[in-house]
Residue, then its C-alpha position, 0 to 999 in steps of 0.5 A: x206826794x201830788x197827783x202827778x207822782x201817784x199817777x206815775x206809781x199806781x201799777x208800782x202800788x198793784x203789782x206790789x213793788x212799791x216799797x219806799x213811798x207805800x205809806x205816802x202813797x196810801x196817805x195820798x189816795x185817802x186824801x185825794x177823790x180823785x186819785x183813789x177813783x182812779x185806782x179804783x178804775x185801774x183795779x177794775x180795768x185789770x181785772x176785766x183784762x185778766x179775765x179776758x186773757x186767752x188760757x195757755x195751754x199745759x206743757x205737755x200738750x204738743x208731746x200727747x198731741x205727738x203720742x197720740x197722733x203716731x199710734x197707728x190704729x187698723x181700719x177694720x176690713x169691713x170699713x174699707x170695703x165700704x169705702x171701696x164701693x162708695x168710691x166706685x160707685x161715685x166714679x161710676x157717677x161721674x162717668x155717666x154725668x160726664x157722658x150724658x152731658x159730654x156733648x153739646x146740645x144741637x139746636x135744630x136748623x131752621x127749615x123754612x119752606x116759603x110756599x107763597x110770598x105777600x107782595x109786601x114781603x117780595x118788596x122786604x126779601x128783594x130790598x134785602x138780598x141786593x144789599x148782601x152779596x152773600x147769601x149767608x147773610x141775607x139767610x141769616x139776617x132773614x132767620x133773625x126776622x123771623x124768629x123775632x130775635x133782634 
């Protein structure tokens, strides 16, 4: 046997089905280092895989799983009550939250009383109100100066 046929034979050798050829199989690894280590490492390799192969469950799990699941067992009237009030006391909750911040917060309207104007600022107010025909928008364009938003 060479090593080509050894290598072809070796799961025949560890699952226990190779019959025929078993003596020459065992002559050749004691002859050749580097077949037995092979095998060595074979061996190795299935028992790590065994060891990491997930557990199958028993068969009569899904019917316990089933059996179990159908009992019906009464909630005590204590427990529901609890659990009533827990509810109501949440929706209440939410109704308040709800209403509190329902409506969108106002920011109040900027009034602005000009009591004297610099003759810097006549020239800045004159240069832009020709420039706008609508007043909004020279409001506007004034509230952004001021507020030192742009």
């Amino acid at each position: 046997m060479n090593c080509a046929e050894f290598s072809d034979r070796v799961f025949d050798f560890l699952q226990g089905t190779l019959h025929e050829e078993r003596e020459e199989f065992v002559r050749h690894r004691s002859g050749c280092a580097a077949c037995a280590g092979r095998l060595e490492g074979i061996r190795e390799n299935e028992q790590i895989l065994t060891g990491a192969r997930a557990p199958s469950a028993p068969a009569d799990l899904w019917p316990r799983i089933a059996a179990a699941i159908a009992q019906t067992r009464p909630i005590p009237f204590r427990l529901l009550r609890v659990a009533s009030g827990l509810g109501a006391a949440a929706a209440l909750l939410l109704a308040v939250t709800l209403f509190a911040t329902g409506s969108a917060p106002r920011t109040p309207p900027l009034k602005l009383v000009v009591q004297e104007v610099a003759p810097e600022s006549q020239r800045t107010f004159r240069s832009l109100v020709p420039k706008y025909e609508d007043v909004d928008a020279a409001t506007a364009m004034v509230d952004t100066i001021l507020r030192n938003d742009y």
